[in-house]
NUKERO-853016 format. One line per field, with one value per residue: x, y, z of N, C-alpha, C in turn; residue in three letters; residue number from 1. Coordinates in steps of 0.001 Angstrom, whole numbers. Layout:
# NUKERO-853016
nx	(X/...);
ny	(Y/...);
nz	(Z/...);
cax	(X/...);
cay	(Y/...);
caz	(Z/...);
cx	(X/...);
cy	(Y/...);
cz	(Z/...);
nunu	(ALA/...);
volo	(NUM/...);
//
This chain:
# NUKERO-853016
nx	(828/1826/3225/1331/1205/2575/5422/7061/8203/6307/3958/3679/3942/794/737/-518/-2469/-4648/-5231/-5723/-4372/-6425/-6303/-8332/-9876/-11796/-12869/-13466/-16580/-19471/-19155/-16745/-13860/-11393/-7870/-5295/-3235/-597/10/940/3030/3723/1965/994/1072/-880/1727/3859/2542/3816/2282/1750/2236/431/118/-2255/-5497/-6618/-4227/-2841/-706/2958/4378/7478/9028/11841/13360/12725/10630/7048/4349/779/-2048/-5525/-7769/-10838/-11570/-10786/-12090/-15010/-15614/-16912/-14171/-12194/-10335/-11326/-11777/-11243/-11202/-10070/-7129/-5180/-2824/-1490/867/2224/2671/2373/2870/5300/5964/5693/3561/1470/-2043/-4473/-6210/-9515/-9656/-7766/-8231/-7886/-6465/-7714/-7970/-8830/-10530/-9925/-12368/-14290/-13807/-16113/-17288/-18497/-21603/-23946/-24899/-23496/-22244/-20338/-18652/-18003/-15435/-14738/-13250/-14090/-16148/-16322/-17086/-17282/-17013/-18716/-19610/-22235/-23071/-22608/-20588/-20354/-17462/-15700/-13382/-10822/-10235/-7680/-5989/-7381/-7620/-5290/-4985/-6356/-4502/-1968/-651/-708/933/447/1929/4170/7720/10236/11978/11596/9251/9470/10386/10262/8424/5509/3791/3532/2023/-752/-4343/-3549/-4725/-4959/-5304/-6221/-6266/-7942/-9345/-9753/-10680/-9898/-7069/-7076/-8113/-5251/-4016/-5214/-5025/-2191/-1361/-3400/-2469/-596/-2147/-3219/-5892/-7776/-8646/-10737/-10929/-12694/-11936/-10228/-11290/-13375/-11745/-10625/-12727/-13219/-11260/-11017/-13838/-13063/-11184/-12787/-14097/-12627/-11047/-7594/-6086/-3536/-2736/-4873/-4327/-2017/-270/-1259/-2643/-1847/-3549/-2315/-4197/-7198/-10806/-12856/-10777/-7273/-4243/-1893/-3299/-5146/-3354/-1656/-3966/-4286/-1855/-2111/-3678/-3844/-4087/-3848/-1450/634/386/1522/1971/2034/2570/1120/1198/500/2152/4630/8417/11081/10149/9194/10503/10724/8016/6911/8280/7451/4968/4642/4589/5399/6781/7082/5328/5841/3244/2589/3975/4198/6188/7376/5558/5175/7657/7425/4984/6475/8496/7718/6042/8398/8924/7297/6952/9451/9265);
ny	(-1215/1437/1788/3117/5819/9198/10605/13376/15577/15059/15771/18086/19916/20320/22328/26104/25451/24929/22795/19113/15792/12699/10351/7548/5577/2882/2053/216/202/1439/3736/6487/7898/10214/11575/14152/13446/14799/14462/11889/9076/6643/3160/555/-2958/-3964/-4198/-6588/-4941/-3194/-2812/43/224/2503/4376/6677/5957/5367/4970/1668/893/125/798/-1019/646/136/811/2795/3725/3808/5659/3863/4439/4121/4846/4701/4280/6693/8788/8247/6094/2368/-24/-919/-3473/-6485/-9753/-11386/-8612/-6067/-4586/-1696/355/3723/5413/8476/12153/14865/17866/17859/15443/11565/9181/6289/5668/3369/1597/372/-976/393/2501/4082/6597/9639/12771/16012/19252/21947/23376/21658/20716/20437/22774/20682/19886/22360/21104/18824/19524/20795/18924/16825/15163/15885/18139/18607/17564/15373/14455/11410/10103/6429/3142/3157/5695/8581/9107/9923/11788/11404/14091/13526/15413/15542/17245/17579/15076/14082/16094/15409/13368/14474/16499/19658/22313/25711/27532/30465/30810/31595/34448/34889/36227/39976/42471/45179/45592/44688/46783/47696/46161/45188/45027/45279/43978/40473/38020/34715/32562/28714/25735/24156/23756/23009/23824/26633/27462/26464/28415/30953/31024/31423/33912/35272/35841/37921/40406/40516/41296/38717/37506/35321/33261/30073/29012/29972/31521/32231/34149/35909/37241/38258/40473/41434/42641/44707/45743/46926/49103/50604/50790/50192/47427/46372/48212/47913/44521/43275/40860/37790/34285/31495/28417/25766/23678/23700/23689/24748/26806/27010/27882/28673/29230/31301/33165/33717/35115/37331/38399/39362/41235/44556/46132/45091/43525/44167/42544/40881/37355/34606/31241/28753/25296/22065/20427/19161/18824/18789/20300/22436/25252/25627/25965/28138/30253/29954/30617/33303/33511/34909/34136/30420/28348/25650/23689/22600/25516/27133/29511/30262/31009/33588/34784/35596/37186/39407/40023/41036/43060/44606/45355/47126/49033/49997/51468);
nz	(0/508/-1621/-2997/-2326/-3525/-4161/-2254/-3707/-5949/-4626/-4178/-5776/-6044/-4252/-4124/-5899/-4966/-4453/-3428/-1982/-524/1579/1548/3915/5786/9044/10104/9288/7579/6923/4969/5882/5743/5458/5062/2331/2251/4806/5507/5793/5533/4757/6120/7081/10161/12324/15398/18143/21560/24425/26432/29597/31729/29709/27625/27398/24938/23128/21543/21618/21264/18319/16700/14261/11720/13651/15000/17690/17560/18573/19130/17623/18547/16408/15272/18088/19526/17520/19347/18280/18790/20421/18033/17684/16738/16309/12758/11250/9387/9306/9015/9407/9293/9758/10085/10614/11994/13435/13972/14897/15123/14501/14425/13203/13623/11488/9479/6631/4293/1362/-1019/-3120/-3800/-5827/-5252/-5325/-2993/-3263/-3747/-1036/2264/4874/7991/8544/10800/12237/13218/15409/18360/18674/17740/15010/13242/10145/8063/4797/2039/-1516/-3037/-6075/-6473/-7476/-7117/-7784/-5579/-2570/909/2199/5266/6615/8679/11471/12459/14140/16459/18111/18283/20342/22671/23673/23835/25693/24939/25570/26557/27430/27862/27339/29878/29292/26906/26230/24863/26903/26454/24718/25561/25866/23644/22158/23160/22322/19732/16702/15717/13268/12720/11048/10585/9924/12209/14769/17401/16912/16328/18731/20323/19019/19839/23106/23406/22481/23173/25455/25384/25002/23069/20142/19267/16178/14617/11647/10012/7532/3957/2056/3780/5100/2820/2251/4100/4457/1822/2631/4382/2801/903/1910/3004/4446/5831/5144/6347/8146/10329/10760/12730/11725/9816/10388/8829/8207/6345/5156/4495/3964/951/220/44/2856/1336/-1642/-438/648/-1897/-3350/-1637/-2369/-4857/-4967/-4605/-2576/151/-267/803/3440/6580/6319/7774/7720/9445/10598/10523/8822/7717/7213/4469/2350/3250/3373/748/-262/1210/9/-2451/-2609/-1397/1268/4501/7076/8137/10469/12265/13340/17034/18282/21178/21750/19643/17894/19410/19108/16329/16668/17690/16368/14136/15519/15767/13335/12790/14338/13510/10962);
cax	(0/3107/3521/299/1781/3266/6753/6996/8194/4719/2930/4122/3282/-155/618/-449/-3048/-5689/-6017/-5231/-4837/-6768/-6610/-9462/-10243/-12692/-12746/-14655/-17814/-19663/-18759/-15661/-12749/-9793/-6859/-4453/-1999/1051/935/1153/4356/3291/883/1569/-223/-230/3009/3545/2502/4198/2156/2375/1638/8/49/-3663/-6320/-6243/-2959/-3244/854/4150/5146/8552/9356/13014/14417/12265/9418/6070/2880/57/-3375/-6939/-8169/-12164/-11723/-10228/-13469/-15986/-16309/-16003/-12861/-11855/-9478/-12342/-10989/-11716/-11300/-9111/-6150/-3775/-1877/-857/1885/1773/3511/1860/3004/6911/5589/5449/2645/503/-3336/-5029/-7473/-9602/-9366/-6944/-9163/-7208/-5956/-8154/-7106/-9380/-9972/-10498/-13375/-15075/-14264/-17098/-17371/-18785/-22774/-23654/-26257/-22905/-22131/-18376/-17915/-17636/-13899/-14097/-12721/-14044/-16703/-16557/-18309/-16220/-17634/-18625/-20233/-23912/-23310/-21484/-20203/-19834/-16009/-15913/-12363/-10793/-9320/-6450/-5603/-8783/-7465/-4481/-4772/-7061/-3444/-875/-929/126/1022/-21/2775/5373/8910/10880/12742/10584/8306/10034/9346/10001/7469/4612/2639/2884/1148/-1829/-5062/-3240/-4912/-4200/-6079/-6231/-7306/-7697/-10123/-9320/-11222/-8789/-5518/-7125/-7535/-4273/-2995/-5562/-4789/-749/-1293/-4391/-1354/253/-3215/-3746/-6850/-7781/-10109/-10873/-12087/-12294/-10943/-9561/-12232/-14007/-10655/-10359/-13945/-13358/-10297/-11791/-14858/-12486/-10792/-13920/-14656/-11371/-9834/-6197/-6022/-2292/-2508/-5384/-3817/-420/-19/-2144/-1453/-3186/-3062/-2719/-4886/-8774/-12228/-13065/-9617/-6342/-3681/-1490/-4237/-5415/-1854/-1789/-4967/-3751/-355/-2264/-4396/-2658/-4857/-3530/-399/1676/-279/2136/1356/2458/2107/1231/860/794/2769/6742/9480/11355/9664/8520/10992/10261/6773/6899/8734/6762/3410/4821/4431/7015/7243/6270/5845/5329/2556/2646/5056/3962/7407/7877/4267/5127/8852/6999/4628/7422/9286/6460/5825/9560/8817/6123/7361/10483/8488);
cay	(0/2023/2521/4428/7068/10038/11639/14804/16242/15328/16276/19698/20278/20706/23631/26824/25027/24677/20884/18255/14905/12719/8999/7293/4478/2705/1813/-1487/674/1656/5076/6802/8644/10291/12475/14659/12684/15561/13955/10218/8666/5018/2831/-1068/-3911/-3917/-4921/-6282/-3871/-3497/-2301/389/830/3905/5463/7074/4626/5299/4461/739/129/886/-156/-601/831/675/1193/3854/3788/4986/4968/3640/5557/3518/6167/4368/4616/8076/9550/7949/4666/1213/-134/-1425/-4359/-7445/-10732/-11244/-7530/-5762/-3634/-1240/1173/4947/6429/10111/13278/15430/18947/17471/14180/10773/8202/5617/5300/2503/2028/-1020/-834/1707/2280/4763/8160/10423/14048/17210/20788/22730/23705/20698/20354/21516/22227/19613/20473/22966/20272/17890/19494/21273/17598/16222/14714/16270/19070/18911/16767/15604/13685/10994/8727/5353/2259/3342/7210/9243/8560/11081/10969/12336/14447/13847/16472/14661/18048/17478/13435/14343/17405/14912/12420/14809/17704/21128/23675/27023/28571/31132/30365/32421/35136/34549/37928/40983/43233/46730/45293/44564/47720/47984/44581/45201/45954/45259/42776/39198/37553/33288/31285/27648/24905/23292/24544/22931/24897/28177/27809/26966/29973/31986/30844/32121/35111/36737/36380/39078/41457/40744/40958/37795/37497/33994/32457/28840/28928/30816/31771/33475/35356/36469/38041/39360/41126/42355/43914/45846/47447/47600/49718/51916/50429/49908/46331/46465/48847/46583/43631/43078/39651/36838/33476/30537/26885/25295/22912/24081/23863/26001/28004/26067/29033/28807/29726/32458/34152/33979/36049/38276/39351/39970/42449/45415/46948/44078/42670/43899/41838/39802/35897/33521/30142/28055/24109/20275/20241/19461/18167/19558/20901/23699/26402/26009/26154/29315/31074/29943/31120/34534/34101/35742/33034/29409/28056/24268/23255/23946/26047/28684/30482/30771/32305/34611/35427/35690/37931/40339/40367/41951/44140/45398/46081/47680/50104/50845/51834);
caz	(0/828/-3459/-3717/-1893/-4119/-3305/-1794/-4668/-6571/-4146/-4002/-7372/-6218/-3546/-4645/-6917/-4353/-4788/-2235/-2065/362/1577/1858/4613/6620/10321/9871/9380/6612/6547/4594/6102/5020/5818/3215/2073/2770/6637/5433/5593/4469/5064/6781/8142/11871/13078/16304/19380/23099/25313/27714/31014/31724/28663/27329/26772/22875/22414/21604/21712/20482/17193/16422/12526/11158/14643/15999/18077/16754/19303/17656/17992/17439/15527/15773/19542/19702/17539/19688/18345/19939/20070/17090/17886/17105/15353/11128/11000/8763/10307/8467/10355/8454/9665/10056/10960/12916/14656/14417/15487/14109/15083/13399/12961/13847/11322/8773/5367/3512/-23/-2281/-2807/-4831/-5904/-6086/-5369/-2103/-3952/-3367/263/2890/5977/8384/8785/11770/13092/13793/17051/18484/19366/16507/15100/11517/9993/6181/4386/249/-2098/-3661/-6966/-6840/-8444/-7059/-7547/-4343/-1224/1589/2801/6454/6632/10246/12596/13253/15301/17765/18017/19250/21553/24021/23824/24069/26110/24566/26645/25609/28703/27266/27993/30642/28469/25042/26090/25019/27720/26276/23390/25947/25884/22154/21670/23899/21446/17958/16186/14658/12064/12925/10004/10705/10178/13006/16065/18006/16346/16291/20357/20621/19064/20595/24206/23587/21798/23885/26559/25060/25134/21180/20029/18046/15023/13561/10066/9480/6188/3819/1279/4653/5355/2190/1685/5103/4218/1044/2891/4614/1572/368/3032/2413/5919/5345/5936/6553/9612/10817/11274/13041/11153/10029/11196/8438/8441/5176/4552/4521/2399/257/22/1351/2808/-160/-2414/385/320/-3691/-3274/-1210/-3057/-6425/-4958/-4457/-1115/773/-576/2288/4315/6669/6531/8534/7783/10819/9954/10911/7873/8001/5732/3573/1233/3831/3089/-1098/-200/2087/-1087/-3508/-2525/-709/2822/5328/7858/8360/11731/12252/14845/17964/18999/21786/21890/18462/17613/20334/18746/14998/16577/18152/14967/13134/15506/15828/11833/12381/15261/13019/10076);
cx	(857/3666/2483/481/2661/4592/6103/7340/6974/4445/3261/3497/1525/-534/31/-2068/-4526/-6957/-5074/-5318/-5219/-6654/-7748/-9446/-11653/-12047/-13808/-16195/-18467/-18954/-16845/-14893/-11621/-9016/-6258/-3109/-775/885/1356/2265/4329/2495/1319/458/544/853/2920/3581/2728/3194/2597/1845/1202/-71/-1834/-4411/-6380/-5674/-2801/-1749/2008/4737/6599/8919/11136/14191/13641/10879/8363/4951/1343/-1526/-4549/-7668/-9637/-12170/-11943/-11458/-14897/-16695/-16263/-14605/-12676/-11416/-10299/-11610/-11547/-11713/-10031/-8183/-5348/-3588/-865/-620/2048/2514/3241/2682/4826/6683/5398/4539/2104/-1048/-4069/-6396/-8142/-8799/-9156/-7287/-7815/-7045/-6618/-7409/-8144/-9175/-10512/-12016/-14596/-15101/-15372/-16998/-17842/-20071/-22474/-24142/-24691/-22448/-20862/-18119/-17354/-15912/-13952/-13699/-12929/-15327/-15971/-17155/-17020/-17076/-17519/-19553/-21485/-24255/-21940/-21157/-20199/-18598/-16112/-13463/-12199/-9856/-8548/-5646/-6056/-7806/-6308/-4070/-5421/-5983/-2601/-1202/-455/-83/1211/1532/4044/6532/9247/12258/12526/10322/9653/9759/9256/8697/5740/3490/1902/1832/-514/-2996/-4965/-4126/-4571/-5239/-5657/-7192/-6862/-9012/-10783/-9876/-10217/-7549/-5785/-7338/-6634/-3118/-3528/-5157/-3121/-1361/-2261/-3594/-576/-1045/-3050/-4745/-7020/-8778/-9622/-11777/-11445/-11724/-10618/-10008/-12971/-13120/-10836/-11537/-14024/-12489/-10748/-12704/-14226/-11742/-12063/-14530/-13626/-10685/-8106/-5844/-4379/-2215/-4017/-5275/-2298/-83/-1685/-1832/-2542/-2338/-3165/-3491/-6497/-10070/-12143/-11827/-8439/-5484/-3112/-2164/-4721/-4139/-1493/-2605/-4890/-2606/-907/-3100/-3563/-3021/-4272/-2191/579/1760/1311/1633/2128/2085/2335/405/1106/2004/4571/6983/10098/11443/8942/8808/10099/8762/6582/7282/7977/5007/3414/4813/5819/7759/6523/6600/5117/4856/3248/3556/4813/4982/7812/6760/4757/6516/8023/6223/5456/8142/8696/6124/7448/9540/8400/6621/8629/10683/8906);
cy	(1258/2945/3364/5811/7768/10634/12855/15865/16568/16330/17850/20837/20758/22174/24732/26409/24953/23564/20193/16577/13733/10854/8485/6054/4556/2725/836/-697/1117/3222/5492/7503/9054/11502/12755/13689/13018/15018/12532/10016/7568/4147/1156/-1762/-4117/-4438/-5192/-5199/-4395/-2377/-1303/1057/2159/5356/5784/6039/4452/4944/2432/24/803/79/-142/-607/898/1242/2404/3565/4343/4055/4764/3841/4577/4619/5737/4678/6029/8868/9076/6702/3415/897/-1426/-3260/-5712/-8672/-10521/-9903/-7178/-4836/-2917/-258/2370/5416/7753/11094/14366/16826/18247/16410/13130/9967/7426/5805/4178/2446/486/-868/375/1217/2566/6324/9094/12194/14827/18444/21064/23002/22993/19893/21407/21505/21223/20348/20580/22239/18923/17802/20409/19720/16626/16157/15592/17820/19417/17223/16464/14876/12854/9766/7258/4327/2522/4786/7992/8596/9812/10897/12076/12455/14512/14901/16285/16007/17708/15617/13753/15451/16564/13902/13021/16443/18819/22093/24706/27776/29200/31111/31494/33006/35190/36433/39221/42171/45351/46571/45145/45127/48134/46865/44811/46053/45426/43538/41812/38268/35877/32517/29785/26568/24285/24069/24334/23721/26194/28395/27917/27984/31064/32020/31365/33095/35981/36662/38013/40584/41824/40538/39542/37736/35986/33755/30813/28321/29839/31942/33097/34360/36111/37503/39011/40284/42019/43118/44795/46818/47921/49117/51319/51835/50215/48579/45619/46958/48329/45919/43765/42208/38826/35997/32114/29464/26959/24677/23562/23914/24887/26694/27407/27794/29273/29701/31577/33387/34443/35284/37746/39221/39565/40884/43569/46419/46347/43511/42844/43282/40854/39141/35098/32092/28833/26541/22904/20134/20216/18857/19148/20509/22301/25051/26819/27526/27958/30495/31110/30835/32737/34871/34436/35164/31911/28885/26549/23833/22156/24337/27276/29835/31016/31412/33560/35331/36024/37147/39939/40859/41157/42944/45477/46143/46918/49028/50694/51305/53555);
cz	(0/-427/-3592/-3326/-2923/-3183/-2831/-2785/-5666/-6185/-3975/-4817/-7160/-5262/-4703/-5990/-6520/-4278/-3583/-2404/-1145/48/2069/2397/5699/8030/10698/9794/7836/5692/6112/5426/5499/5464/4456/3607/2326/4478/6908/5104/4956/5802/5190/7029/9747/12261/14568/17711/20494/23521/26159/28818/31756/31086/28672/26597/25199/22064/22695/21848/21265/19546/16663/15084/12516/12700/15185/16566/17816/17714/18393/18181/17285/17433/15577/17038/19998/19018/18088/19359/18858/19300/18845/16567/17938/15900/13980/10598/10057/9144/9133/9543/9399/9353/9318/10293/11092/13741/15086/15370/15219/15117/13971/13855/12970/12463/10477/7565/4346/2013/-1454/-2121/-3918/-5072/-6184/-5208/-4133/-2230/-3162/-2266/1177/3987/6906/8698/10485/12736/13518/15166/16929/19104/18835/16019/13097/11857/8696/6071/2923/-109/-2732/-4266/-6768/-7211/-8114/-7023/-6776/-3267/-418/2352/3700/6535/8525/10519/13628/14803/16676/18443/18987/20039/22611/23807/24450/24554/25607/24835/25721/26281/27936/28046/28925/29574/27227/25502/26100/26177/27251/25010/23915/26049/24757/21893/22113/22805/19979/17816/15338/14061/11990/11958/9810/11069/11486/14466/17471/18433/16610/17921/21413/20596/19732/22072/24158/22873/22682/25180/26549/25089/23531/20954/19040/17774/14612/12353/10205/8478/5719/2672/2650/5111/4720/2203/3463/4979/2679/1620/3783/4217/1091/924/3484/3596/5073/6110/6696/8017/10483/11239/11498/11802/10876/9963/10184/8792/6811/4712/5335/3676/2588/-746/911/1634/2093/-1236/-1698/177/-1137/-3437/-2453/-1485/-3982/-5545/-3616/-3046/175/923/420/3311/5562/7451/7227/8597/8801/10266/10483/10133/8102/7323/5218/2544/1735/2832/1472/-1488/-383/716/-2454/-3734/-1782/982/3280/6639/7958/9761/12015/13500/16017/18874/19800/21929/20941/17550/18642/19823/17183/15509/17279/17164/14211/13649/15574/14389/11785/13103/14518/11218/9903);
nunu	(UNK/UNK/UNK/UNK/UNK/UNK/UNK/UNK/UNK/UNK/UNK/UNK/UNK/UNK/UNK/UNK/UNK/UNK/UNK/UNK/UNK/UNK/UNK/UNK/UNK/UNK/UNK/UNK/UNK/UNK/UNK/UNK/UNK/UNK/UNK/UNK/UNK/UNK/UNK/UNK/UNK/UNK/UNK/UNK/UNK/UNK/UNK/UNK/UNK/UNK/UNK/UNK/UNK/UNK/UNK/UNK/UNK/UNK/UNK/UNK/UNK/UNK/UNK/UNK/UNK/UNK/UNK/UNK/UNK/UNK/UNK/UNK/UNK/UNK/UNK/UNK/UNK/UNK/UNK/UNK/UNK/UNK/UNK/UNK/UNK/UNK/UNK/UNK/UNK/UNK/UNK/UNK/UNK/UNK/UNK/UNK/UNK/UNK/UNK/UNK/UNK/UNK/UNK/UNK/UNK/UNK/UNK/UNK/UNK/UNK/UNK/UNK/UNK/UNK/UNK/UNK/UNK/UNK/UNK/UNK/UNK/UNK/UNK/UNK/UNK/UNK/UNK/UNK/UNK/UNK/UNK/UNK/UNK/UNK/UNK/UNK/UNK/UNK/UNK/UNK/UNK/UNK/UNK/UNK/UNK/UNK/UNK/UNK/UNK/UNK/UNK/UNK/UNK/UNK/UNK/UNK/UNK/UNK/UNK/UNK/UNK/UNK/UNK/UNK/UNK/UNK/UNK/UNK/UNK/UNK/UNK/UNK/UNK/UNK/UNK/UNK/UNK/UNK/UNK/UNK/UNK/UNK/UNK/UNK/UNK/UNK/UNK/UNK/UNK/UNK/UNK/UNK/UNK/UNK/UNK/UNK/UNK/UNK/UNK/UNK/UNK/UNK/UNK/UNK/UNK/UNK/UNK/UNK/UNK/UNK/UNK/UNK/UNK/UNK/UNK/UNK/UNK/UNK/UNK/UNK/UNK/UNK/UNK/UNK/UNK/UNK/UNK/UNK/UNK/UNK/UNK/UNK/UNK/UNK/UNK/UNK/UNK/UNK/UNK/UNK/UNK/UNK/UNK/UNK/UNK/UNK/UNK/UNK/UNK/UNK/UNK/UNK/UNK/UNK/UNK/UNK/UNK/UNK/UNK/UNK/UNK/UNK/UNK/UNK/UNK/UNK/UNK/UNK/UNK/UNK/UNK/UNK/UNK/UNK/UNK/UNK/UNK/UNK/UNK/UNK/UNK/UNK/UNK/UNK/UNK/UNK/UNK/UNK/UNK/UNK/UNK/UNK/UNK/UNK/UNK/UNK/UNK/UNK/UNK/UNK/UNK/UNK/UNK/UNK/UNK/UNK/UNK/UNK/UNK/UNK/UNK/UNK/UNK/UNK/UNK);
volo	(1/2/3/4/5/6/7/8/9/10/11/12/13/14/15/16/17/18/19/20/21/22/23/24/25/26/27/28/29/30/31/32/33/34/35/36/37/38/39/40/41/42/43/44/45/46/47/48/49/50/51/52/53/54/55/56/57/58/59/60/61/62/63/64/65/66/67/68/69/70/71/72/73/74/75/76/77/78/79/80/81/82/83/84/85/86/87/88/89/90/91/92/93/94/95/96/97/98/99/100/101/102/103/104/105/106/107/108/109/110/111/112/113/114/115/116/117/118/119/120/121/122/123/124/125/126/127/128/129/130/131/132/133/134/135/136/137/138/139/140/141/142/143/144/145/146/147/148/149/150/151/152/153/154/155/156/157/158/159/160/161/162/163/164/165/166/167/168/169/170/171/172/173/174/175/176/177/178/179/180/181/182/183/184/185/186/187/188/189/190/191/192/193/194/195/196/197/198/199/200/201/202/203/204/205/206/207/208/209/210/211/212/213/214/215/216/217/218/219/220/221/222/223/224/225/226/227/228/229/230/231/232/233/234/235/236/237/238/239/240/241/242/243/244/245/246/247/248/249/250/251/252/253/254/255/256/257/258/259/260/261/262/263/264/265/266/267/268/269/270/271/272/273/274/275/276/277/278/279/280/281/282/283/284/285/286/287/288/289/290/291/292/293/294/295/296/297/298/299/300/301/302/303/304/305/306/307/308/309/310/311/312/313/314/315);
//
């Protein structure tokens, strides 16, 4: 299964393009799932798991890959369903990379990897709850018509595993910078209801105001109705802080949008992401943003947002 996976180089190819590509599995149930393929490392059959003693009930073991340890997450359990682990069942196990983190996925049957457009991801209906494990719906063809493929929020999954402290280091806060900060606002676009509380919980430390959009389509049209409006969306916002991957409008695409129009283009972006590898920096250059910051780092949102304002104050 391991071959259906694209390089990183492919997959790159589709930044900027505002296409994604998504794997699609079960969890012995009828219903679809899938994650983007930029956090899949490769895809196995269960190997065997050690146990461990007082780890989080979710975590079903530790698998040992290639010499490193990788804990291995039942991903049915973890969104609320029973536990998985029943004989005649089908097991694979995707491998992931997560917030500078590697783990596997517990899950059944790993389908295939389709490819389309932001476009045609949606949000998750309003009637699902804030309790809910998604982060994106789509429609994906097959032999009796559609399917509905439920997109998970692998963020949400693992913030109730792994604790992440919002707490700013000792000697991070500038302190001659503290009074300027208080008021200015920052602009948080991120699917992920999760992500956008963890940046809000460090940043309204500093007495920043924070604004959120879920994606990047509602940024944008919010940032337009404020040129519209003859605001200067520049002295507006300190910074804005997206995730990449979103319906509708991934940040890539959002930051495109924002450097062709010329009311805006000074805008500075910050791209804040699950996303790591190599292929960051390229990225970051290719699409215009001015920093990327790889989830979650409370010290280094808090240095990003000092930097910007030292710009700004020596303007």
């Amino acid at each position: 299964m391991s071959g259906v996976l694209n390089t990183v180089d492919q997959r790159t190819n589709l930044v900027g393009e505002n296409r994604l590509e998504l794997l699609l599995f079960s969890l012995n149930s009828r219903q679809i799932f899938a994650i983007n393929v930029f956090k899949v490392r490769e895809v196995i059959k269960v190997p065997p798991l050690t146990k461990m003693p007082g780890s989080h009930h979710h975590i079903t073991g530790v698998a040992s890959l290639r010499g490193v340890s990788v804990p291995v997450i039942d991903l049915r359990a973890a969104i609320g369903f029973p536990a998985s682990r029943l004989e005649n069942q089908e097991e694979n196990l995707i491998i992931t990379e997560y917030n500078r983190t590697v783990q596997g996925f517990l899950v059944g049957q790993v389908r295939n990897i389709v490819n389309t457009a932001w476009t045609e991801i949606q949000p998750p209906p309003k009637t699902a709850g804030r309790a809910n494990y998604l982060t994106a719906i789509t429609h994906v063809k097959n032999g009796d018509g559609q399917s509905i493929v439920e997109i998970i929020d692998v963020e949400k999954v693992l913030a109730q595993i792994i604790d992440y402290d919002i707490s700013i280091s000792e000697g991070v806060l500038d302190q001659e910078l503290v009074d300027e900060m208080v008021g200015r606002n920052v602009l948080i676009v991120d699917d992920s209801s999760t992500a956008r509380s963890q940046v809000r919980g460090t940043l309204s430390q500093l007495g920043l105001n924070i604004i959120e959009c879920r994606d990047g389509l509602e940024a944008l049209n919010l940032l337009k109705s404020w040129a519209d409006e003859g605001k200067n969306v520049v002295s507006e916002l300190l910074l804005m802080i997206t995730d990449a991957e979103m319906p509708e409008m991934d940040g890539y695409k959002l930051t495109h949008e924002i450097r062709t129009d010329p009311r805006m283009k000074d805008l500075y972006v910050t791209l804040n992401t699950s996303l790591s590898g190599s292929f960051n920096d390229a990225m970051v250059k290719k699409v215009g943003c001015d920093r990327f910051i790889s989830k979650f780092q409370p010290d280094l949102l808090v240095e990003v947002a000092q930097e910007r304002l030292r710009q700004v104050l020596n303007k």
